[in-house]
DRENPA-3360 file (N, C-alpha, C; in nm, 2 decimals, always signed):
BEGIN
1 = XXXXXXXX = +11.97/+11.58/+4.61/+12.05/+11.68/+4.69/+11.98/+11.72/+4.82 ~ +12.03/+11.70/+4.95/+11.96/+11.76/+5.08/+11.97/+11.88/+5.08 ~ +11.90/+11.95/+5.18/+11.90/+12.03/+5.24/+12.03/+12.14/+5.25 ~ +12.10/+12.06/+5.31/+12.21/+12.12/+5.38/+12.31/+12.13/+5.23 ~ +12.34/+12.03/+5.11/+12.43/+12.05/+5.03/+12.33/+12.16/+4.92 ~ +12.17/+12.18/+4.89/+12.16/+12.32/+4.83/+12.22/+12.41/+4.92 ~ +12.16/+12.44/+5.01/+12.22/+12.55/+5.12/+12.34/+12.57/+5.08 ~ +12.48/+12.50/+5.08/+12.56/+12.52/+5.08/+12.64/+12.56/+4.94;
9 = XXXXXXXX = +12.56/+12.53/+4.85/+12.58/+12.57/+4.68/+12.57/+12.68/+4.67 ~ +12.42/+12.71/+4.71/+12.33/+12.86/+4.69/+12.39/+12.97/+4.74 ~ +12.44/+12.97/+4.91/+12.45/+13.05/+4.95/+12.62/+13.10/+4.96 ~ +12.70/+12.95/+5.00/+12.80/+12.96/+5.09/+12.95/+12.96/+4.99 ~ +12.91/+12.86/+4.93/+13.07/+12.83/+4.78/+13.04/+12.98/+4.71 ~ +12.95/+13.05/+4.66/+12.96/+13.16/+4.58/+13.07/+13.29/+4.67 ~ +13.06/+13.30/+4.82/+13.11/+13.32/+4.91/+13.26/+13.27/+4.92 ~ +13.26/+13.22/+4.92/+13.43/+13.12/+4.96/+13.41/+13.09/+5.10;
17 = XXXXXXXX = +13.29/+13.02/+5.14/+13.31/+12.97/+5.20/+13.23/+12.82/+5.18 ~ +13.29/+12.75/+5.38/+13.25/+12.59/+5.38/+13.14/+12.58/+5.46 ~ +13.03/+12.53/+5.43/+12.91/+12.50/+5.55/+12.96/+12.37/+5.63 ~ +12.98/+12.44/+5.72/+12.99/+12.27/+5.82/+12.86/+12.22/+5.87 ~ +12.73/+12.30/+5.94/+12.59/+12.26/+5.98/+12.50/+12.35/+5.95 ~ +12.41/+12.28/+5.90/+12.27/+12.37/+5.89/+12.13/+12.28/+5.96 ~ +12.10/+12.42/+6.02/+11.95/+12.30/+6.11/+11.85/+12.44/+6.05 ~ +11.76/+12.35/+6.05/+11.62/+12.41/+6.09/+11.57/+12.48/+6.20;
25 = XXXXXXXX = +11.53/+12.57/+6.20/+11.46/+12.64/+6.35/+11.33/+12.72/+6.27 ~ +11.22/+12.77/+6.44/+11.21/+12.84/+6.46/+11.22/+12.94/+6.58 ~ +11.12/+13.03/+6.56/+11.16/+13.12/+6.69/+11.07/+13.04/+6.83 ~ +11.10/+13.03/+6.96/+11.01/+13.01/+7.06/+10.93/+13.13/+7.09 ~ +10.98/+13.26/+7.04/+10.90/+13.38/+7.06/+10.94/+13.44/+6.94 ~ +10.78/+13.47/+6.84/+10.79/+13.50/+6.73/+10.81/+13.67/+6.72 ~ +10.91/+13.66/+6.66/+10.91/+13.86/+6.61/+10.85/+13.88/+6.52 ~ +10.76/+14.01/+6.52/+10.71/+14.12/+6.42/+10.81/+14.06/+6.30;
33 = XXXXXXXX = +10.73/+14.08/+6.19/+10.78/+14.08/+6.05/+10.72/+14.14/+5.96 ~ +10.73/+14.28/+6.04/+10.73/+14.40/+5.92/+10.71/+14.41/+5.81 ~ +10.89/+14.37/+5.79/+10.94/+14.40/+5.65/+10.91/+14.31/+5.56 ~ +10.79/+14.23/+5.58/+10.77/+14.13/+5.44/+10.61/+14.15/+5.40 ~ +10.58/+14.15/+5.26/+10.46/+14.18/+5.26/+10.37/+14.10/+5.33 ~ +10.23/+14.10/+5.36/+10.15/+14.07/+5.36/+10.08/+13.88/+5.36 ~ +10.13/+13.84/+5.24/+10.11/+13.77/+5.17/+10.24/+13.61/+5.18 ~ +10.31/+13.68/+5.27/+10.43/+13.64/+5.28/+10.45/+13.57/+5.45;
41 = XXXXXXXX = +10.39/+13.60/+5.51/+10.39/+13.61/+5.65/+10.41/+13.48/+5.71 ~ +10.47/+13.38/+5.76/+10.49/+13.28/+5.80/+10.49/+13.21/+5.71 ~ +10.50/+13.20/+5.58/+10.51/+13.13/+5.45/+10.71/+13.11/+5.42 ~ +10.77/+13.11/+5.50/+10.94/+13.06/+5.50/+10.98/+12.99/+5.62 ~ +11.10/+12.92/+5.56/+11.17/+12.86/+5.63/+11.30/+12.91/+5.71 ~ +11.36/+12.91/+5.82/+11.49/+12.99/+5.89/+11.60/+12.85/+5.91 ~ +11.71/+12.86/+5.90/+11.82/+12.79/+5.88/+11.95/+12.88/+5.97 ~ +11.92/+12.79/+6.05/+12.07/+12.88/+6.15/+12.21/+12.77/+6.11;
49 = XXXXXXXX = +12.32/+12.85/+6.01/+12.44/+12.76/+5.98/+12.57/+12.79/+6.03 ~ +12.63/+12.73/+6.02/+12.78/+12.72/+6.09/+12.89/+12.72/+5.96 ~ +13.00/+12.84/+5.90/+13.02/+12.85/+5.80/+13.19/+12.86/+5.88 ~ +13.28/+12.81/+5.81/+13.41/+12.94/+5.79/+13.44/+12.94/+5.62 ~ +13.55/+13.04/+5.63/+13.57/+13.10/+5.55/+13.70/+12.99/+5.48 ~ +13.70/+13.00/+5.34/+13.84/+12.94/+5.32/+13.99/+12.99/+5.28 ~ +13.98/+13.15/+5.32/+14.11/+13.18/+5.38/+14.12/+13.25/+5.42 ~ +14.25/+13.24/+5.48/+14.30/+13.25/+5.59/+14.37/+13.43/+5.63;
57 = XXXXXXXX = +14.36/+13.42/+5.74/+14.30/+13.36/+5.83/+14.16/+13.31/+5.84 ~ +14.16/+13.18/+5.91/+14.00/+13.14/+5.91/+13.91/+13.21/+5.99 ~ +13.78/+13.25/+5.93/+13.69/+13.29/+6.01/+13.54/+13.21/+6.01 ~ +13.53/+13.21/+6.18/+13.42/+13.10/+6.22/+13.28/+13.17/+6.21 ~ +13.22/+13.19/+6.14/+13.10/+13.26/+6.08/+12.94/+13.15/+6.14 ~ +12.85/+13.23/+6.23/+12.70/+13.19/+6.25/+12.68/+13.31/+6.16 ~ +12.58/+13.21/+6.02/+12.46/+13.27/+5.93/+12.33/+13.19/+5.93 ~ +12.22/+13.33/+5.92/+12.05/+13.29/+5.92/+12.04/+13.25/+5.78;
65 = XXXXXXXX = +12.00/+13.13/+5.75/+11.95/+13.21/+5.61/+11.78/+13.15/+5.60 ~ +11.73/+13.23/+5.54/+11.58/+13.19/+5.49/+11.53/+13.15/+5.35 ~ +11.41/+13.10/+5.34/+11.42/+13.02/+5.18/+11.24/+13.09/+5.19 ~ +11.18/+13.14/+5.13/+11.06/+13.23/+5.10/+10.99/+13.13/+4.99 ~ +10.91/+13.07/+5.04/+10.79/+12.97/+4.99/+10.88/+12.90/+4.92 ~ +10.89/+12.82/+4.77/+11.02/+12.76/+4.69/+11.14/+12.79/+4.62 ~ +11.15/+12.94/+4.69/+11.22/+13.03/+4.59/+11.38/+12.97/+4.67 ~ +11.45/+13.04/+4.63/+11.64/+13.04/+4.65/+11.68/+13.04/+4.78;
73 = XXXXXXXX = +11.78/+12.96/+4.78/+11.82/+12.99/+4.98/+11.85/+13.18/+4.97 ~ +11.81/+13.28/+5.10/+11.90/+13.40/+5.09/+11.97/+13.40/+5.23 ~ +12.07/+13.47/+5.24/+12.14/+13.50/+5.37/+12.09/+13.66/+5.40 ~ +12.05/+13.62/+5.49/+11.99/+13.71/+5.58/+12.08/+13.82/+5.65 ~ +12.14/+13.73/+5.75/+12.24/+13.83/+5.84/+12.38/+13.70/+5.89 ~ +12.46/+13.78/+5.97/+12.59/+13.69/+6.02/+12.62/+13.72/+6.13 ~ +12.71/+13.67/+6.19/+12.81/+13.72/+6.33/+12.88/+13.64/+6.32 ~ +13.05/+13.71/+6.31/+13.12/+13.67/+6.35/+13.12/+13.56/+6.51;
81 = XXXXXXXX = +13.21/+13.47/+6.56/+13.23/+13.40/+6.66/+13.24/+13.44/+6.79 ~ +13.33/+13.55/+6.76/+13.36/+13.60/+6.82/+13.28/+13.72/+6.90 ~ +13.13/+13.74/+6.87/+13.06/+13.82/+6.93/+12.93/+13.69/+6.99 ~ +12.97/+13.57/+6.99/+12.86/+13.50/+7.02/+12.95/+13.47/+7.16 ~ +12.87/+13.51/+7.26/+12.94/+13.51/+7.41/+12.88/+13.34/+7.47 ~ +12.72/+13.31/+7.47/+12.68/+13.18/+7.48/+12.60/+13.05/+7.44 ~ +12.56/+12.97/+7.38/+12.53/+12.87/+7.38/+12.45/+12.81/+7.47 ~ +12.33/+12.83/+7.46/+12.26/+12.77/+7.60/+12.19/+12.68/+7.54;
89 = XXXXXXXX = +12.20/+12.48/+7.57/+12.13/+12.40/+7.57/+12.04/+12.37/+7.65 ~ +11.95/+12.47/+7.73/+11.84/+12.48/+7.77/+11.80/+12.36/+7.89 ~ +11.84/+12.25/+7.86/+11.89/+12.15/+7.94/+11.93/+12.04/+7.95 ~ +12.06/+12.06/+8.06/+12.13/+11.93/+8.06/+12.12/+11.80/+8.05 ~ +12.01/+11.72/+8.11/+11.96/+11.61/+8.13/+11.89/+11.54/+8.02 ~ +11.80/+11.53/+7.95/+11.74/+11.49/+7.84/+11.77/+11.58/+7.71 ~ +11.77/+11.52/+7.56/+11.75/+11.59/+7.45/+11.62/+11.66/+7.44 ~ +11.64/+11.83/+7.37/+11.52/+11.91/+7.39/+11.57/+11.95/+7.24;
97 = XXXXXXXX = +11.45/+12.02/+7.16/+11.47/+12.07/+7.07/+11.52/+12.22/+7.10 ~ +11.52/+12.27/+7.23/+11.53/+12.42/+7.25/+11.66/+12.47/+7.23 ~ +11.72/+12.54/+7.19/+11.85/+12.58/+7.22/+11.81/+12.77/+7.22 ~ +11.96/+12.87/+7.26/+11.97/+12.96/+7.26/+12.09/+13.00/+7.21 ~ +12.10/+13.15/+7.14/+12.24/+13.21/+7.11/+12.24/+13.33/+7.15 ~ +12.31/+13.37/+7.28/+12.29/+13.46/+7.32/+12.48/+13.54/+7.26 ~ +12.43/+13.65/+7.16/+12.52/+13.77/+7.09/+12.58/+13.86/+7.21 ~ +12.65/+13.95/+7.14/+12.68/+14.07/+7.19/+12.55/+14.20/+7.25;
105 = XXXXXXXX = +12.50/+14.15/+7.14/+12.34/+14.30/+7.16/+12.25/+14.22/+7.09 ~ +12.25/+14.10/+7.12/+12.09/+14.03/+7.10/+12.10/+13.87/+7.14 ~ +11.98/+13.83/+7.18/+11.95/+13.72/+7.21/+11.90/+13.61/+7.09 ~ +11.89/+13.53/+7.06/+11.79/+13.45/+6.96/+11.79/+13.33/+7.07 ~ +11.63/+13.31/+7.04/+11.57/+13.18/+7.12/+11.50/+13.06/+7.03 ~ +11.57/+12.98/+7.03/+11.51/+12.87/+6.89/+11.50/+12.74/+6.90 ~ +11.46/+12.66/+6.85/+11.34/+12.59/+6.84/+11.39/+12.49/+6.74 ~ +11.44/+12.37/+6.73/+11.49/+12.33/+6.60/+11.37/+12.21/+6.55;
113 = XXXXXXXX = +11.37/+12.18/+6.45/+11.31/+12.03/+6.40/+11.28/+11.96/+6.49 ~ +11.39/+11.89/+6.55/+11.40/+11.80/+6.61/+11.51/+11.82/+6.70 ~ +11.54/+11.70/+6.77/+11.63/+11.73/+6.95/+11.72/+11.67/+6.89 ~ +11.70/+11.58/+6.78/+11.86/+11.50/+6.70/+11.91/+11.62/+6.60 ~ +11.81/+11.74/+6.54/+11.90/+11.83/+6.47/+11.97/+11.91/+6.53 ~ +11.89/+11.96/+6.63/+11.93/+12.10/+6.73/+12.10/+11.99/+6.80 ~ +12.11/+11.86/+6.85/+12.21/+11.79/+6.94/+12.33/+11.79/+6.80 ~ +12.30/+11.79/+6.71/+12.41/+11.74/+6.59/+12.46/+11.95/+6.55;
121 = XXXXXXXX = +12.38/+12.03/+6.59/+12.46/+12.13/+6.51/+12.49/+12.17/+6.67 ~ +12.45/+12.19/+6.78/+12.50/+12.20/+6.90/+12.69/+12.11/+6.90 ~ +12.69/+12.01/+6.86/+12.77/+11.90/+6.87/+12.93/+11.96/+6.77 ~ +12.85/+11.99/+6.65/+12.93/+12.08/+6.56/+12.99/+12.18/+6.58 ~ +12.89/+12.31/+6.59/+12.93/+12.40/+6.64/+13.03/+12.39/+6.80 ~ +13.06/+12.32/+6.86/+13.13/+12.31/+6.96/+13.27/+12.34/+6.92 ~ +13.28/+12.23/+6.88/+13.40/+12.13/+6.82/+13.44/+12.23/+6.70 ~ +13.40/+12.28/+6.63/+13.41/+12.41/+6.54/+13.48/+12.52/+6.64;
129 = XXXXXXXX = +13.42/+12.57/+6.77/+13.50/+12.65/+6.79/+13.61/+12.64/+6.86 ~ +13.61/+12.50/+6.97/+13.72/+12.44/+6.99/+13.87/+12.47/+6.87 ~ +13.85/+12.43/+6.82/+13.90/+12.47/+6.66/+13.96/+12.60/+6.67 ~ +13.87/+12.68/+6.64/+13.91/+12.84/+6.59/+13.99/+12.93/+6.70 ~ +13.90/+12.84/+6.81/+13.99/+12.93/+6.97/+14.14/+12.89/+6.91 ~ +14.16/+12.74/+6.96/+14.28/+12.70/+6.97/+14.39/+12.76/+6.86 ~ +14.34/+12.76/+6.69/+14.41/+12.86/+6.61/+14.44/+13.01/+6.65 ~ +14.36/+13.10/+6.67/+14.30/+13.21/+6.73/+14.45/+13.22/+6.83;
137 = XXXXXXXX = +14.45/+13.13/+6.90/+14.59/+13.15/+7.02/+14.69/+13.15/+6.97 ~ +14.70/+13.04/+6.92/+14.84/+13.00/+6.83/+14.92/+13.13/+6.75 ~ +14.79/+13.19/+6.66/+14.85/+13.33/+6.59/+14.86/+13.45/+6.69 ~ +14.75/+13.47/+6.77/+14.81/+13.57/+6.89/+14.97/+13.58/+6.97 ~ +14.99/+13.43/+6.97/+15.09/+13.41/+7.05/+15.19/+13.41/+6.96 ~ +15.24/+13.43/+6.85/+15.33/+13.48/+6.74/+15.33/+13.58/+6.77 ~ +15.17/+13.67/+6.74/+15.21/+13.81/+6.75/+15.26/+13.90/+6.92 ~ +15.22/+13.81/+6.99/+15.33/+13.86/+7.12/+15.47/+13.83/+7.13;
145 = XXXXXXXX = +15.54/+13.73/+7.06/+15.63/+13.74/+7.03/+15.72/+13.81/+6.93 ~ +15.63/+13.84/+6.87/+15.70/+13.99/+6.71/+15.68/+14.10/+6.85 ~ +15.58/+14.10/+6.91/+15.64/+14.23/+7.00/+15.75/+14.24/+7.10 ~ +15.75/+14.11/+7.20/+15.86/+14.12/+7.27/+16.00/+14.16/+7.25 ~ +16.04/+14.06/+7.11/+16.15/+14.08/+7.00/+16.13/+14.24/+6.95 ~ +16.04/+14.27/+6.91/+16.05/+14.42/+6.88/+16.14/+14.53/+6.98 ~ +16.03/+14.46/+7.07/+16.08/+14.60/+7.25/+16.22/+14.53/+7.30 ~ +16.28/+14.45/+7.23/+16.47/+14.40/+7.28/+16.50/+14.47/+7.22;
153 = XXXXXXXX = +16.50/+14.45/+7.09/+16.54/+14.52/+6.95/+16.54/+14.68/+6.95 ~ +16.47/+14.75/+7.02/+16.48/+14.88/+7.03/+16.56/+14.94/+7.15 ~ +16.52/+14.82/+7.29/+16.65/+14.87/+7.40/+16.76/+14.84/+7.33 ~ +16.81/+14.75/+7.28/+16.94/+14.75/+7.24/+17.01/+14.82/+7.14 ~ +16.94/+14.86/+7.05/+17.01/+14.94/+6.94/+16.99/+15.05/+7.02 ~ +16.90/+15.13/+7.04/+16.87/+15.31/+7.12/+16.82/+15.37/+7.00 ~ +16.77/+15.46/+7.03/+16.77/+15.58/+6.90/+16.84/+15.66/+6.82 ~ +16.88/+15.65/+6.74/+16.98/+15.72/+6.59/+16.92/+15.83/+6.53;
161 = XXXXXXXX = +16.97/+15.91/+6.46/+16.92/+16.05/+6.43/+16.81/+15.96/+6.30 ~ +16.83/+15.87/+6.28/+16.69/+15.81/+6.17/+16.57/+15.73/+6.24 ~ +16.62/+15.68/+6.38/+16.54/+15.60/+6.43/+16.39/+15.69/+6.49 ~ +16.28/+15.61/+6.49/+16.14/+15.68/+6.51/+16.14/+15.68/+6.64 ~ +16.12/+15.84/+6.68/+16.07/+15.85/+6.84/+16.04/+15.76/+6.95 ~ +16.08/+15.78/+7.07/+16.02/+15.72/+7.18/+15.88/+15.67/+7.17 ~ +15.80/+15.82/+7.14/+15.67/+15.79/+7.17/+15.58/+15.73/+7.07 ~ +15.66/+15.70/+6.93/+15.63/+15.61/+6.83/+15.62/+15.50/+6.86;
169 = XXXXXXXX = +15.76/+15.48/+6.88/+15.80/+15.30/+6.96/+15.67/+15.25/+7.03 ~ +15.62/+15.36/+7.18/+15.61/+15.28/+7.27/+15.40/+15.25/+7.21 ~ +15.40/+15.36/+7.12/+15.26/+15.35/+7.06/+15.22/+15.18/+6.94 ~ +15.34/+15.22/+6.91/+15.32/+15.04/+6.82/+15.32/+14.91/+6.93 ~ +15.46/+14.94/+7.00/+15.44/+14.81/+7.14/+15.28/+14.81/+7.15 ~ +15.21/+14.91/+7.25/+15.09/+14.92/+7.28/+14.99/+14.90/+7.22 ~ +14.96/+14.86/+7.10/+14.88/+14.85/+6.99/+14.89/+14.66/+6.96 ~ +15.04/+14.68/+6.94/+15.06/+14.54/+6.93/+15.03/+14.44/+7.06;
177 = XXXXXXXX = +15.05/+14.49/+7.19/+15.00/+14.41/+7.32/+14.89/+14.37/+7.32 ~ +14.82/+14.54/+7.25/+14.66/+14.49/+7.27/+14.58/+14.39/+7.19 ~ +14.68/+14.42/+7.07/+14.61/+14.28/+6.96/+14.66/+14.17/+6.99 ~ +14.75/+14.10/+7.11/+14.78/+13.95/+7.16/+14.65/+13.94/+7.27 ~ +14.55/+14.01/+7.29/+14.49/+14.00/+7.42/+14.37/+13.92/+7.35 ~ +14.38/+13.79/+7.38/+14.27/+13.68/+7.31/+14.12/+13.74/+7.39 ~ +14.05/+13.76/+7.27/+13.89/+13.78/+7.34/+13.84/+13.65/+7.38 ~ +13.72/+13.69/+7.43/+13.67/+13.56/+7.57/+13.61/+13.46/+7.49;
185 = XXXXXXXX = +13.60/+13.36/+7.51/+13.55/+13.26/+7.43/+13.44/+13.19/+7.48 ~ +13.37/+13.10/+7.35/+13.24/+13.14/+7.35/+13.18/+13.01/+7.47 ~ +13.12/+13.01/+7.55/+13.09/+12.93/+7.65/+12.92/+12.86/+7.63 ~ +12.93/+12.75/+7.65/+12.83/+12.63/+7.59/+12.83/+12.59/+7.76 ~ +12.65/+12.66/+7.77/+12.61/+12.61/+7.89/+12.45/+12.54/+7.90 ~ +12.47/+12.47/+7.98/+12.33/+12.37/+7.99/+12.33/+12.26/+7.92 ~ +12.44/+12.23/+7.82/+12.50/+12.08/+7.72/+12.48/+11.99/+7.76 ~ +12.46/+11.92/+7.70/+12.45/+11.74/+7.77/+12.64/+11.75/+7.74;
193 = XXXXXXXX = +12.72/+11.67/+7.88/+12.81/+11.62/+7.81/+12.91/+11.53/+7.70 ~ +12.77/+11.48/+7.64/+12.78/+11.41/+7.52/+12.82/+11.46/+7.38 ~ +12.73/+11.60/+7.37/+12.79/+11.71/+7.31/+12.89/+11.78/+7.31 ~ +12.95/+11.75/+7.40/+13.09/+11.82/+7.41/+13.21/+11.73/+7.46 ~ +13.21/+11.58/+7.47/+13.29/+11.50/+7.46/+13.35/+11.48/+7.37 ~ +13.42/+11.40/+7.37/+13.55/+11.32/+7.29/+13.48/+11.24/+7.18 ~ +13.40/+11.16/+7.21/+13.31/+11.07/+7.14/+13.20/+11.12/+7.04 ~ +13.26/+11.23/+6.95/+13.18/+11.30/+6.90/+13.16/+11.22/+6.76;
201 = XXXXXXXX = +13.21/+11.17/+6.68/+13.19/+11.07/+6.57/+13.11/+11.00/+6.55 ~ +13.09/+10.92/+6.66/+12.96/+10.80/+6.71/+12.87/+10.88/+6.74 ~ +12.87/+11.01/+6.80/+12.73/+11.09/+6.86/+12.70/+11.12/+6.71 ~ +12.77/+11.19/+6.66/+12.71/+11.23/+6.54/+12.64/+11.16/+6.39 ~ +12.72/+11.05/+6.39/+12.62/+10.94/+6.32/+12.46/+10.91/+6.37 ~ +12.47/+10.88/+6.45/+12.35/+10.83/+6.55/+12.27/+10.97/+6.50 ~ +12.26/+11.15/+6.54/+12.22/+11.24/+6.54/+12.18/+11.24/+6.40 ~ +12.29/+11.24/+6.32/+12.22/+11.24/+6.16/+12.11/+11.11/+6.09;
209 = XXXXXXXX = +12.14/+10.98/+6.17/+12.01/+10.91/+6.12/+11.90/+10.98/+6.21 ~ +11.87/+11.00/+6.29/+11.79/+11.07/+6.37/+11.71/+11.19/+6.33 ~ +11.79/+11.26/+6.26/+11.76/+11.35/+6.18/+11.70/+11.28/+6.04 ~ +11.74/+11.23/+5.99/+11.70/+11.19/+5.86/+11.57/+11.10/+5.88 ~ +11.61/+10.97/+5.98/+11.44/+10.94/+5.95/+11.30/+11.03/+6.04 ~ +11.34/+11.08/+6.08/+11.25/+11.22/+6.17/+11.17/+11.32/+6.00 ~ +11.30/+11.34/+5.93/+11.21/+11.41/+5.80/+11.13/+11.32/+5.69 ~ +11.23/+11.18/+5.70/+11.13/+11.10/+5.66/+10.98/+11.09/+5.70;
217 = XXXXXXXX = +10.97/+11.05/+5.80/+10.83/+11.07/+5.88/+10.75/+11.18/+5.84 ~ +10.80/+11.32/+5.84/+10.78/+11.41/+5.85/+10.69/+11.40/+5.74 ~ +10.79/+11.36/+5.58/+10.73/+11.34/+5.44/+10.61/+11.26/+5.41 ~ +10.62/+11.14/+5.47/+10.55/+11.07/+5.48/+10.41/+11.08/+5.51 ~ +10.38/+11.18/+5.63/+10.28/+11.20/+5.66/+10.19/+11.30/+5.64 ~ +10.33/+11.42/+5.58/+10.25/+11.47/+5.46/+10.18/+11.45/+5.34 ~ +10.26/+11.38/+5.31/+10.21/+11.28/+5.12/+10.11/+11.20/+5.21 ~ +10.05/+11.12/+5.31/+9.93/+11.10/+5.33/+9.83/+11.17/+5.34;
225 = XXXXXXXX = +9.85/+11.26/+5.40/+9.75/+11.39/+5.40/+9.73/+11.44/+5.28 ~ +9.86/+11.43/+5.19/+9.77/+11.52/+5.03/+9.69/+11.44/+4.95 ~ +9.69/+11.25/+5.00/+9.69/+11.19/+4.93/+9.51/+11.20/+5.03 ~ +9.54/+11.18/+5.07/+9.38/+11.17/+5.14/+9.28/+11.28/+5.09 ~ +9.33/+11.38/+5.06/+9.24/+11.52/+5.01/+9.25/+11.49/+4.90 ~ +9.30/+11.46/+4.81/+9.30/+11.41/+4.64/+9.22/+11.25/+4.64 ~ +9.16/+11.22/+4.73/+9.09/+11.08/+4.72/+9.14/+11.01/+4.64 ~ +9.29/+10.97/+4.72/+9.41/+10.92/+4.62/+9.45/+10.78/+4.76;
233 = XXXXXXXX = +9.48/+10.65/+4.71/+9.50/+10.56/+4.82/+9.66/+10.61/+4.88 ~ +9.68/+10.60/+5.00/+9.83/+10.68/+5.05/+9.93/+10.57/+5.04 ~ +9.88/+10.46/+5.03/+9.98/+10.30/+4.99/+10.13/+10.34/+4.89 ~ +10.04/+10.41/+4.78/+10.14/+10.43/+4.64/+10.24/+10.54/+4.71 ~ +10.19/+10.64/+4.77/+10.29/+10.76/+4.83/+10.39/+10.73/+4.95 ~ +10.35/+10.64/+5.01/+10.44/+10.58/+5.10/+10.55/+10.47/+5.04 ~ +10.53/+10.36/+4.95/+10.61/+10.30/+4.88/+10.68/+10.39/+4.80 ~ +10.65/+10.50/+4.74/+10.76/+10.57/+4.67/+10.86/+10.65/+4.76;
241 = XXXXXXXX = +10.78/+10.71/+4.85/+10.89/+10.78/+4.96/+10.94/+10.68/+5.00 ~ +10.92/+10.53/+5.08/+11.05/+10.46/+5.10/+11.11/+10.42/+5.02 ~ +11.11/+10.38/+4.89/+11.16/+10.34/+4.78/+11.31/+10.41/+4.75 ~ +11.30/+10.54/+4.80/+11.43/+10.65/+4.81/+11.51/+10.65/+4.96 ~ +11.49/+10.56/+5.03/+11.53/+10.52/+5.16/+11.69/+10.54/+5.18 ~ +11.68/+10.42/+5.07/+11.83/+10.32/+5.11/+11.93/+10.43/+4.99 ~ +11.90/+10.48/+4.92/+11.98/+10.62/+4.87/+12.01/+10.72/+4.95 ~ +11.87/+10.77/+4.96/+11.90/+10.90/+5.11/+11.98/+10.84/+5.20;
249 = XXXXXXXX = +12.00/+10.73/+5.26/+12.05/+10.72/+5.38/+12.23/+10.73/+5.32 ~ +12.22/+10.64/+5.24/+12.38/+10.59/+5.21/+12.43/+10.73/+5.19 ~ +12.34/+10.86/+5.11/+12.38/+11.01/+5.13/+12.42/+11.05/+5.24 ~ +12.31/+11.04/+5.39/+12.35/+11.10/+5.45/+12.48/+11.03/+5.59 ~ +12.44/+10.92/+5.57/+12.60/+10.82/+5.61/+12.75/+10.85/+5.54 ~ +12.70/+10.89/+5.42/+12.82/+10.91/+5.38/+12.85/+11.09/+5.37 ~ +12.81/+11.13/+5.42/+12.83/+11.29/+5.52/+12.87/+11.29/+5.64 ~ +12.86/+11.14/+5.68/+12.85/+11.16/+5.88/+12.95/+11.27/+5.95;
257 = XXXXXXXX = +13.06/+11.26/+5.89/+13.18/+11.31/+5.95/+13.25/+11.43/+5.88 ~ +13.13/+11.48/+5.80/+13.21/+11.60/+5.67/+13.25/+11.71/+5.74 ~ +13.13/+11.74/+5.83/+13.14/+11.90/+5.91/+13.27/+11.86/+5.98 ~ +13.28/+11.75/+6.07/+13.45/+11.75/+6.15/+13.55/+11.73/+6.04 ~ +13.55/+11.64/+5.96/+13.68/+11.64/+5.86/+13.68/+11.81/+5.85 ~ +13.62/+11.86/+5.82/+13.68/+11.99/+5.77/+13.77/+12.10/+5.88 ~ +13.68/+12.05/+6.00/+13.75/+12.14/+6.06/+13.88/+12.10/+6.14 ~ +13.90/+11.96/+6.11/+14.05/+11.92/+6.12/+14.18/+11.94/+6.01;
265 = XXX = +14.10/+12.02/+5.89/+14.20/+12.09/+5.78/+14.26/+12.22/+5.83 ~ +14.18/+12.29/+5.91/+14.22/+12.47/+5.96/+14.36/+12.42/+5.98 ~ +14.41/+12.35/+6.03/+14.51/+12.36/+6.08/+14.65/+12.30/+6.01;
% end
């Protein structure tokens, strides 16, 4: 099981909801951490995911979650989509691991794995809100239409000794206008245009082997390192981590396109 399908067991199906991406990060500027004991202190992992909800109406959910030495994924905190104003890919020109999420009343500055994990949930997350905007309109613009029809419906009949006041009427119109007024959407600046193209299927294969043999490596050179301190030859640790190669991969090849399949169901 990866990464991303515990994650998505632990935290998100008990929820009702669907993980479309999970990356790895850390912070490029580390916060105080108070609230954990002592003993605890840089001993976890942070996971910035990309969730919605499975009904409806759909909601496009950024959640942290953290995992505390080998214990259980937890969810930390959330924000709605709709309070995330930018996206900063830090920059345009070459893949960087950096990215930004700049909120309503906070900033986060982060740091992912790698420049193929941060480009593949950057890639996601796009195309995710592309998505939710374009729904998001669709139902607004119904509900400006139950209003217009409303405010004919009331010049034309007039008021009857049962019909609700003027200043009723003109309080529900007003209410109702205000809820067609689409909030601003979320803007992805400093992106490679590759990330936000059309050609997002092929980018994203490519990003997830990228991703996967990068943690390979990763494993790899750990299990030499443990093997070297155990005065253990690193030959045997290396042939068994590749030996799980051509499985993992066929796993994660056969994910390539899950996070977009899904979000071609909202609709």
């Amino acid at each position: 099981m990866t990464i991303q399908s515990a994650i998505n067991k632990e935290v998100f199906i008990p929820c009702n909801e669907r993980l479309l991406v999970a990356v790895e990060v850390r912070r490029r500027k580390r916060k105080r951490m108070s609230f954990l004991p002592t003993g605890l202190k840089g001993d976890y992992f942070t996971f910035i995911c990309v969730s919605v909800t499975n009904t409806r109406p759909h909601q496009l959910l950024i959640v942290k979650v953290k995992q505390f030495g080998c214990s259980s994924f937890t969810r930390r905190s959330q924000w709605a989509v709709e309070h995330l104003q930018y996206v900063n890919g830090i920059n345009p020109n070459k893949d960087s691991p950096e990215f930004d999420l700049v909120f309503d009343n906070a900033v986060d500055q982060w740091v992912a794995s790698s420049s193929a994990e941060k480009c593949m949930f950057v890639q996601i997350l796009y195309h995710a809100c592309q998505t939710y905007w374009e729904g998001k309109a669709g139902r607004l613009g119904m509900v400006g239409n139950e209003g217009q029809a409303s405010q004919c419906a009331y010049r034309n009949v007039g008021c009857g000794p049962r019909d609700s006041s003027p200043v009723s009427a003109s309080r529900t119109l007003q209410v109702r206008r205000q809820s067609a007024i689409p909030p601003k959407e979320t803007e992805f600046i400093n992106c490679q245009s590759k990330l936000t193209g059309d050609s997002c299927t092929m980018n994203l294969v490519v990003y997830r082997c990228k991703a996967f043999f990068n943690r390979i490596r990763n494993i790899m050179v750990a299990n030499q390192n443990r093997s070297q301190i155990r005065e253990q030859p690193g030959v045997c640790v290396t042939r068994s981590t590749m030996g799980n190669v051509v499985h993992r991969m066929n796993v994660l090849v056969g994910e390539r396109g899950e996070g977009l399949l899904v979000l071609r169901r909202w609709n």
